[in-house]
C-alpha positions as CSV (number, residue, x, y, z in Angstrom):
1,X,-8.5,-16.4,-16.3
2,X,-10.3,-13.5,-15.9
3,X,-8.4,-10.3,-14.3
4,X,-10.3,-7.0,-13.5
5,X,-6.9,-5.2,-14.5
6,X,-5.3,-7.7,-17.2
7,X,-5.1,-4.4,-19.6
8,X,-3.9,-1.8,-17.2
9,X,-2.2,2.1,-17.3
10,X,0.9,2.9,-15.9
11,X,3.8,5.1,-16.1
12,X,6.9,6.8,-14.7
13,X,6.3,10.2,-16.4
14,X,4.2,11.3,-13.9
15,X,5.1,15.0,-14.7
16,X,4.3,14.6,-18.2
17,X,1.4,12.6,-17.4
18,X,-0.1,14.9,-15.5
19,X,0.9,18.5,-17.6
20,X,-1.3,16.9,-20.2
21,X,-4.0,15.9,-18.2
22,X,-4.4,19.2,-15.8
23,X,-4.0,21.5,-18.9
24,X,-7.5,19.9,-20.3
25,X,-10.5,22.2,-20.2
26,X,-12.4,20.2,-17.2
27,X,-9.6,19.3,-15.2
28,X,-9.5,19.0,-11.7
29,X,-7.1,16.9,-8.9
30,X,-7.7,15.5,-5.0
31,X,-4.8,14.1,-3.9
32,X,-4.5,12.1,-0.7
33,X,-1.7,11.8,1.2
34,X,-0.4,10.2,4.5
35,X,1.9,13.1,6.1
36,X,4.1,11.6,8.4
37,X,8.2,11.5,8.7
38,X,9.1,10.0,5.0
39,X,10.4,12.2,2.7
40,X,8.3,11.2,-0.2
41,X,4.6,11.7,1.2
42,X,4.6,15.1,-0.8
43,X,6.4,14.2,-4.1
44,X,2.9,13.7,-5.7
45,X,1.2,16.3,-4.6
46,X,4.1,18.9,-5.4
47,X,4.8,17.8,-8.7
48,X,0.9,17.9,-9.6
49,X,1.5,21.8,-8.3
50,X,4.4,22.6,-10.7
51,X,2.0,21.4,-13.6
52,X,-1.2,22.8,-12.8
53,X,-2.1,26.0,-14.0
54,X,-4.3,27.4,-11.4
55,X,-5.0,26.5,-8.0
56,X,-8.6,26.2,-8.6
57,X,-8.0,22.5,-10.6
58,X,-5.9,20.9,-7.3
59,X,-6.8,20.0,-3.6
60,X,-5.8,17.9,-1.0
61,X,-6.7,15.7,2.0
62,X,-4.0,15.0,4.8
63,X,-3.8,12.7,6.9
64,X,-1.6,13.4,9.7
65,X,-0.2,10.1,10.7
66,X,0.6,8.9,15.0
67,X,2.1,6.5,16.2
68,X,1.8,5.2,20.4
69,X,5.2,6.3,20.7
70,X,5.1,10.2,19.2
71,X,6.5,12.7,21.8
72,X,9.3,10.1,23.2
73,X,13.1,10.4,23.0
74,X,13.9,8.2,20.5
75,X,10.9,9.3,18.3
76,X,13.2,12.9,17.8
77,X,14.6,12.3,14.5
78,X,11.3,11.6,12.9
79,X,9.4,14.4,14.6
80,X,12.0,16.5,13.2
81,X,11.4,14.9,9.7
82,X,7.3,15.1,10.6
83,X,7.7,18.8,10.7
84,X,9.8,19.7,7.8
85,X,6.8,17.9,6.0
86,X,4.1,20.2,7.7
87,X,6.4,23.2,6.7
88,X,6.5,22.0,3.0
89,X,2.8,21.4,2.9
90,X,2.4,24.8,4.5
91,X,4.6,26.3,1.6
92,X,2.2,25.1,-0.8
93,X,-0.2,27.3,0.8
94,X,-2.0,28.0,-2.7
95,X,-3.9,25.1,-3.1
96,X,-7.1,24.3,-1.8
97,X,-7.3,21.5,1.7
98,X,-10.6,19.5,0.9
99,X,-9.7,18.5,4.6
100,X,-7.2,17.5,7.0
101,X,-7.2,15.0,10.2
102,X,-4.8,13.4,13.0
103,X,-5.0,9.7,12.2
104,X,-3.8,7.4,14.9
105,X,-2.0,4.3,13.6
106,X,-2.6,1.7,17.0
107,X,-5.5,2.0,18.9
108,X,-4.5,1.1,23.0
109,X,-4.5,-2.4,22.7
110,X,-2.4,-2.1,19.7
111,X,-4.7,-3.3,17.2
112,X,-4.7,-0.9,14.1
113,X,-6.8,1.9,13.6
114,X,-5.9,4.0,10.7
115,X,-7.9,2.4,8.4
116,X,-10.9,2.5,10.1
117,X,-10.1,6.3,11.4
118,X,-8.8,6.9,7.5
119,X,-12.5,5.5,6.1
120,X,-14.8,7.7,8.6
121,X,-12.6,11.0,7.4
122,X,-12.8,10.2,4.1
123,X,-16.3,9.6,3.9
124,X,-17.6,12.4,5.5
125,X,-15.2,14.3,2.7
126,X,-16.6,12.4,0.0
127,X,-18.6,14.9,-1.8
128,X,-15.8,17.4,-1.6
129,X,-13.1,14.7,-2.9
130,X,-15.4,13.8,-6.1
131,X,-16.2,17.0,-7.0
132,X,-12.6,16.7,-8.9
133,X,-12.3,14.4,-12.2
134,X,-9.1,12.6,-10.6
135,X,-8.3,11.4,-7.6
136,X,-5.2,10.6,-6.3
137,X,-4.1,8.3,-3.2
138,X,0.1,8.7,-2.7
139,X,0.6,5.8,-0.7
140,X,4.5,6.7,-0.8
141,X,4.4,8.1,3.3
142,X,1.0,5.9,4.0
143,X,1.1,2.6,6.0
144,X,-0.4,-0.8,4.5
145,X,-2.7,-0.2,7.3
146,X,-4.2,2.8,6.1
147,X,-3.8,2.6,1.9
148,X,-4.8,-1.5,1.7
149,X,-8.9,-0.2,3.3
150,X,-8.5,3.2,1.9
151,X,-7.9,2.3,-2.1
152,X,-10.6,-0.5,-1.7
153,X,-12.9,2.0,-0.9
154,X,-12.5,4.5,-3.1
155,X,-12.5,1.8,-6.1
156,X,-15.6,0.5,-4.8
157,X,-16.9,4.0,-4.8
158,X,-15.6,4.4,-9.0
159,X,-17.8,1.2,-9.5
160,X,-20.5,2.8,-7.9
161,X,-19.8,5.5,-10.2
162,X,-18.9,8.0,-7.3
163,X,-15.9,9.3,-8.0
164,X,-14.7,9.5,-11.9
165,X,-11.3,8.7,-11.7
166,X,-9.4,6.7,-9.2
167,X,-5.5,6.8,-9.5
168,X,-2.3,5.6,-7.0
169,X,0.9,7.3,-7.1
170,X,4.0,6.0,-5.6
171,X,7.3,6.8,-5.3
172,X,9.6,3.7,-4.6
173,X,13.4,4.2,-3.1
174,X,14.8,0.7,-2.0
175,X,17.8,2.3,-0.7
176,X,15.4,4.6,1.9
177,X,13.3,1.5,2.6
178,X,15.7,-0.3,3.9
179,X,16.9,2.3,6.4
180,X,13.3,2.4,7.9
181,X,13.4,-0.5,10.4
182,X,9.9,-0.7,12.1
183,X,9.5,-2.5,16.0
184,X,6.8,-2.0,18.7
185,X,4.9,-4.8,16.9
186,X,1.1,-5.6,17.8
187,X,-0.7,-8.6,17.3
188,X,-1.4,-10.0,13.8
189,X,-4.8,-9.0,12.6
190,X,-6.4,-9.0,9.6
191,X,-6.8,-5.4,8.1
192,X,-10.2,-3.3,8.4
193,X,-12.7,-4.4,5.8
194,X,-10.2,-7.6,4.3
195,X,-11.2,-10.0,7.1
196,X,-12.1,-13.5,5.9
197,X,-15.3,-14.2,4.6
198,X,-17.1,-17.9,6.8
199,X,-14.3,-20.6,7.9
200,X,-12.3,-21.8,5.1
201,X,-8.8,-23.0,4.6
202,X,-6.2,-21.1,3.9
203,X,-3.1,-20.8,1.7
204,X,-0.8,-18.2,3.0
205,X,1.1,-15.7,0.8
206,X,3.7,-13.4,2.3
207,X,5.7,-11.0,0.8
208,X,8.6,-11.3,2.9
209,X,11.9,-8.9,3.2
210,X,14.9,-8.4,5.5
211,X,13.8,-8.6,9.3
212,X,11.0,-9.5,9.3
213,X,10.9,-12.4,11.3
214,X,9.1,-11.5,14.3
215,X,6.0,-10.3,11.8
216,X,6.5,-13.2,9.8
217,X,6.2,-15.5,12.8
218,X,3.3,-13.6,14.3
219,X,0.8,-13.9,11.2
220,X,1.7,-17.4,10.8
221,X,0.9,-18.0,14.6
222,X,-2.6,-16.3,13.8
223,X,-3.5,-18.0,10.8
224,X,-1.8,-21.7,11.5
225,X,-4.7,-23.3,12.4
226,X,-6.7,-23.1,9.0
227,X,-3.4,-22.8,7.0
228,X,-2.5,-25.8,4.9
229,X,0.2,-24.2,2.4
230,X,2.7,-21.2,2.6
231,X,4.1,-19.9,-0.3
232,X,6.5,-17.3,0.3
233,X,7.1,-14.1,-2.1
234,X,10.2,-12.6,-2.7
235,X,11.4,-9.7,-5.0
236,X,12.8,-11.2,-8.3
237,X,14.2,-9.7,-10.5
238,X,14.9,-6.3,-8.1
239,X,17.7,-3.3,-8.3
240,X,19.6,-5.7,-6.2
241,X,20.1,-9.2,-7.8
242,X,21.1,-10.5,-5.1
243,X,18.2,-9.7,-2.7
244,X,16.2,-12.9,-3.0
245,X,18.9,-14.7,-2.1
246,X,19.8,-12.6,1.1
247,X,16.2,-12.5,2.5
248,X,16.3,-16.3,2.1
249,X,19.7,-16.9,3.7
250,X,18.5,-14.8,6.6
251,X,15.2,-16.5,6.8
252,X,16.2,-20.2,6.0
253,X,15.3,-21.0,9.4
254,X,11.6,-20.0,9.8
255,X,10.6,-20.7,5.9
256,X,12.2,-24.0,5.8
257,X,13.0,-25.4,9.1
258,X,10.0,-23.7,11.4
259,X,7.2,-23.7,8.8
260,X,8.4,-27.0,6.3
261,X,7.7,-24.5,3.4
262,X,9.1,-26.2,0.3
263,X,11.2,-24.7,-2.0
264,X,9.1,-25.5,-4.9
265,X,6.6,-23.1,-3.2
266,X,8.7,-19.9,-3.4
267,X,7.0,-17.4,-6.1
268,X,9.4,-14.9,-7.2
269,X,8.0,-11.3,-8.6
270,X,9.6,-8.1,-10.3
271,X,9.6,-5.4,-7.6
272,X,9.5,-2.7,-9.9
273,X,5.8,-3.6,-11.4
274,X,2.3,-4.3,-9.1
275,X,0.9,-5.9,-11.9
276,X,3.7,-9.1,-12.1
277,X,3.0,-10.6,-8.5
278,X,-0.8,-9.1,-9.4
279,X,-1.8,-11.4,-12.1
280,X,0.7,-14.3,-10.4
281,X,-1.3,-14.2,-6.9
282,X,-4.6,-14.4,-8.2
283,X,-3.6,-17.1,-10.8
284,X,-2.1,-19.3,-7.8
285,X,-5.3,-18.2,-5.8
286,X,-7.5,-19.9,-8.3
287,X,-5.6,-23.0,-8.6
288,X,-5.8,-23.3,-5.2
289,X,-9.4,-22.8,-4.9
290,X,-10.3,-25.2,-7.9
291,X,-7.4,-28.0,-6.9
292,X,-7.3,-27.8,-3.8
293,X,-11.1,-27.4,-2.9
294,X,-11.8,-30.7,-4.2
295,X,-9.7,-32.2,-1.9
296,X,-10.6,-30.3,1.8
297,X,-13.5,-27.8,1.0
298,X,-13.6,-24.1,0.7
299,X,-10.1,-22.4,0.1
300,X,-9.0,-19.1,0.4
301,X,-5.4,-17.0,0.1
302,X,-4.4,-14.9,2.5
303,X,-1.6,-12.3,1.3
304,X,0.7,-10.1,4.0
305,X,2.1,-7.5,2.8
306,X,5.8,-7.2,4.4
307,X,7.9,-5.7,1.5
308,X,7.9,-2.9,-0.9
309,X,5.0,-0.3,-1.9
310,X,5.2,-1.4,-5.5
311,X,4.6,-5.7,-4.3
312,X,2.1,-4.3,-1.6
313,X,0.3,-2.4,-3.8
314,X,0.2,-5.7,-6.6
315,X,-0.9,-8.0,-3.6
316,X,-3.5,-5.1,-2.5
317,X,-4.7,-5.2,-6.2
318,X,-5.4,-9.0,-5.8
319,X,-7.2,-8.4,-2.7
320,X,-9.8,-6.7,-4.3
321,X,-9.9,-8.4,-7.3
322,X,-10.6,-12.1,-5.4
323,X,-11.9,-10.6,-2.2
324,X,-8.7,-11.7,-0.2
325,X,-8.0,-11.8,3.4
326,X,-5.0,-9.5,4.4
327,X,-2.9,-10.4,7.6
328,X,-0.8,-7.9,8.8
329,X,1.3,-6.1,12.2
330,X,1.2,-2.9,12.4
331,X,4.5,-1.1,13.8
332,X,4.5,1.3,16.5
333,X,7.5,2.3,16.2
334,X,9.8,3.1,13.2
335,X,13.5,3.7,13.5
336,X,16.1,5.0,11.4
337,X,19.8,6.1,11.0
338,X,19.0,10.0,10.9
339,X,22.1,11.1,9.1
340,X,21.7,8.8,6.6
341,X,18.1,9.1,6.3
342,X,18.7,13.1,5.6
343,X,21.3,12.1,2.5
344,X,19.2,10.0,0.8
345,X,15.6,12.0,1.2
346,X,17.8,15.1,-0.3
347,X,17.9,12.9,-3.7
348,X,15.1,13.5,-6.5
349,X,12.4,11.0,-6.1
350,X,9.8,10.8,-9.5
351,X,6.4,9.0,-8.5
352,X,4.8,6.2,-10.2
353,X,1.3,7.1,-11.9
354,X,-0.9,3.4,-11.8
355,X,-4.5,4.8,-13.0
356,X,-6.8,2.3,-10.9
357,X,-10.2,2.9,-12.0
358,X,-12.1,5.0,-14.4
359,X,-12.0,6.3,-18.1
360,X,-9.8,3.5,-19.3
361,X,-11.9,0.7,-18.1
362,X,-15.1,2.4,-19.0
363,X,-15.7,-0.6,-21.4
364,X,-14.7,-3.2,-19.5
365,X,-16.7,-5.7,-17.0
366,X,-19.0,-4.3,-14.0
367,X,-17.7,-4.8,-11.2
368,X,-20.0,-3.1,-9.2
369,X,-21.7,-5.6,-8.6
């Protein structure tokens, strides 16, 4: 099987990671980062400040995330949250901004925009962004939306031998995810620049997590038509043993009753690497092409990314690895319990480095092409 990323670096000493790497004579950083209400969409970029010797080696492009709903009642906690964000980007005042841009999430009918919006910015940037030898995308504050087109992009651009280095940081808090409760759904659509490629069949892989039902049931309603499998993804092992097991308790009914998924389809992944359910989706993708092509012609996956950052990031990897369709609902809305939201974003959150493209697959395979 071959696997654009079956040798791959990774780590969780981002500091140290990136003390080396900035102290080197020709070193430089871009990192770009979704700022919106979470917490976490400046952990990267201020821990590449504490490391970098002088503010000439660091920049930044931010993308100031809407939503439909921004300026309403019920949106106040995570204004509030929006703007102690601004106020800590505005206290790292040293470093250079490459550029900065108001990035609407739903255009009005719904449908996403901030991948598209996200692409145009970045583009026109692009010079700017790969004057430096790294570049970053923090995808810890960023919709799928916005980092699935975004991080396709920019690695296309690294084939093309654009941009030197492509890296992804993310820092991944279960315990905050799960107070984040999205609603104001769209449609299902398939994300900007991962639509599918002529009229095939498909078999549908979704990461799914706790209520999510009304997305579930959207894609599926989109896709059913073509789709001839499901095969359902959940986070095994995780910090919480028991979370498979809940998330199919509470979805019992659509998986098994609704859709007549079989339990021999369930895929289980480690949430706390990309590369596990990586290499497992485009392994299952090709047997599905070669076994089940034979049977009723051209056969494609198509992957929803409903869960973590780490799994979202692993199924975004097999995207653009196999050229996958990506279904998705965008929320317009995201809701939260604000005292509790305040105690856990207080805690110390440490990024995940995942280098993407570049130096350490100089040797390998051009995929370019």
């Amino acid at each position: 099987m071959n696997l654009r990323w079956g040798d791959y670096f990774s780590t969780l000493q981002f500091r140290t990671f990136w003390q080396e790497r900035q102290s080197q004579k020709d070193a430089s950083a871009c990192v770009i980062l979704g700022l919106g209400f979470d917490p976490r969409c400046l952990a990267a970029l201020e821990e590449l400040a504490a490391v970098t010797p002088t503010s000439d080696k660091l920049g930044y492009v931010a993308l100031d995330l809407k939503t439909p709903v921004d300026g309403l009642p019920r949106s106040e906690a995570l204004e509030k949250l929006h703007e102690q964000n601004r106020l800590r980007l505005e206290r790292l005042a040293g470093i250079p901004c490459v550029g900065r841009g108001d990035l609407s999430l739903q255009d009005a009918d719904g449908h996403p925009s901030g991948g598209r919006i996200a692409l145009s910015l970045v583009n026109g940037l692009l010079d700017a962004i790969a004057s430096h030898r790294d570049v970053i995308v923090d995808i810890s504050g960023m919709p799928r939306s916005v980092f699935f087109p975004l991080i396709s992009f920019l690695c296309a651009r690294t084939d093309q031998g654009r941009i030197r280095n492509l890296h992804v940081a993310v820092t991944e808090d279960p315990l905050i995810d799960a107070e984040i409760r999205g609603s104001e759904f769209g449609d299902a659509d398939f994300l900007h620049t991962f639509r599918p490629q002529g009229s095939k069949k498909m078999v549908w892989l979704p990461v799914v997590q706790h209520g999510e039902q009304e997305r579930i049931r959207k894609i599926h309603n989109q896709i059913r038509d073509e789709c001839i499998e499901i095969c359902p993804i959940l986070p095994f092992p995780a910090k919480n043993l028991r979370t498979a097991d809940e998330i199919l308790i509470e979805l019992s009914d659509t998986l098994f009753e609704d859709f007549l998924v079989s339990p021999g389809n369930l895929l289980f992944c480690d949430e706390r690497t990309p590369f596990d359910i990586y290499r497992k989706v485009v392994q299952l993708h090709d047997y599905h092409v070669e076994k089940l092509g034979r049977l009723v012609g051209e056969v494609t996956s198509v992957v929803s990314p409903l869960a973590s950052k780490l799994l979202s990031l692993g199924l975004l990897l097999a995207a653009i690895d196999r050229h996958l369709p990506v279904s998705y609902v965008e929320a317009g809305m995201y809701e939260i319990d604000a005292d509790r939201f305040y105690e856990l974003a207080a805690r110390q959150h440490d990024p995940l480095e995942v280098w993407v493209a570049g130096e350490p697959y100089s040797l390998s395979a051009d995929f370019s092409k």
